[in-house]
N, C-alpha and C positions, 0 to 999 in steps of 0.2 A: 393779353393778346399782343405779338408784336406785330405792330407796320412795317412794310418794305420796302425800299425805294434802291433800284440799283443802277450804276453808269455802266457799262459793258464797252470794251473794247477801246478805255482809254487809251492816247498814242503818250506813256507816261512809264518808265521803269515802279513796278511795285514796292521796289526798296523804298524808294523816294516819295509814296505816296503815304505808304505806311508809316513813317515817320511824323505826319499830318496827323492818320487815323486817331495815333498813339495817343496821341494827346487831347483827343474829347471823348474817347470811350469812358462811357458812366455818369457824362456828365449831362446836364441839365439841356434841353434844344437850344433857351435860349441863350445862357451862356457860352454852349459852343460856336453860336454865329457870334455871337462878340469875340471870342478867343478868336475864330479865323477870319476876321479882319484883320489883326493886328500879325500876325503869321507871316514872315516874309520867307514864302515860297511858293512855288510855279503851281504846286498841286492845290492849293490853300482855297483858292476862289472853285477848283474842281468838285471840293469835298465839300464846300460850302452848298454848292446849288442841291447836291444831293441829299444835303443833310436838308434843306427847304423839300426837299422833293418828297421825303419819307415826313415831314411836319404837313406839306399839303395835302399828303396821304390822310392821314392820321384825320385831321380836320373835315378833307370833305367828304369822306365815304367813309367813317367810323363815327364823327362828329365827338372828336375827345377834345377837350379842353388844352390850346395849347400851353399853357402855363405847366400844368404837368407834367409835360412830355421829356422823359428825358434818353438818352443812348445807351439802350439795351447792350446793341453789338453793332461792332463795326470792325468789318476787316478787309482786307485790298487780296483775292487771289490773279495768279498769273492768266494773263491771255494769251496768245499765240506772238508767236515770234517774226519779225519781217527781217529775213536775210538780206544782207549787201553786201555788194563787196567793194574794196579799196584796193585801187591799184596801188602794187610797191615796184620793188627795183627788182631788175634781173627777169620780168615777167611774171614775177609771182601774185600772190591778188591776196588781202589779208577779207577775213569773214568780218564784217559788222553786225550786231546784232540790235535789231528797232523790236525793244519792248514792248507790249500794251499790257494792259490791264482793268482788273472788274472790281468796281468797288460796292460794297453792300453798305446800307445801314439800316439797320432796326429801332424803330423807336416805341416804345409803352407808355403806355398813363401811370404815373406813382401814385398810388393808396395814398391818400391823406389822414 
């Protein structure tokens, strides 16, 4: 059975979060909070809380064992886009686009 734990509506480009993701899916819960400590990036501490968030899951309303838990799935879909604009020369106004994003993770108990 997996756990759920999601952030919705991060103010974060998906590229940039996904690059975080990449590198604990599969892996063990508490190895991955070790790995993203050392992580030097903006999303790092964001995936962190989540990745605690789907282990507090897991623990207090399934009561699984955290030692065994480790990262089913984990993936970053797009949220909605916040339009801006930039003024340029001549009158013209250039579009800026402000990202967000939804991050999921899942976590299981592994068979021993």
């Amino acid at each position: 059975m997996a756990i759920r734990a999601r952030a919705r509506l991060v103010r974060m480009s998906p590229y940039k979060i996904r690059r975080v993701v990449n590198l604990i899916r599969g892996r063990k819960v508490n190895e991955a909070l070790q790995l993203l400590d050392f992580i030097n990036s903006r999303a790092a501490p964001i995936v962190k809380k989540v990745v605690r968030q789907a282990q507090a899951n897991a623990r207090e309303n399934y009561e699984m064992d955290e030692e065994n838990l480790y990262i089913s799935a984990a993936y970053v879909d797009e949220g909605f886009t916040i339009p801006r604009i930039r003024p340029r020369a001549q009158g013209r106004a250039y579009r800026i686009r402000k990202r967000t994003s939804h991050i999921t993770i899942e976590v299981e108990e592994q068979e021993e």
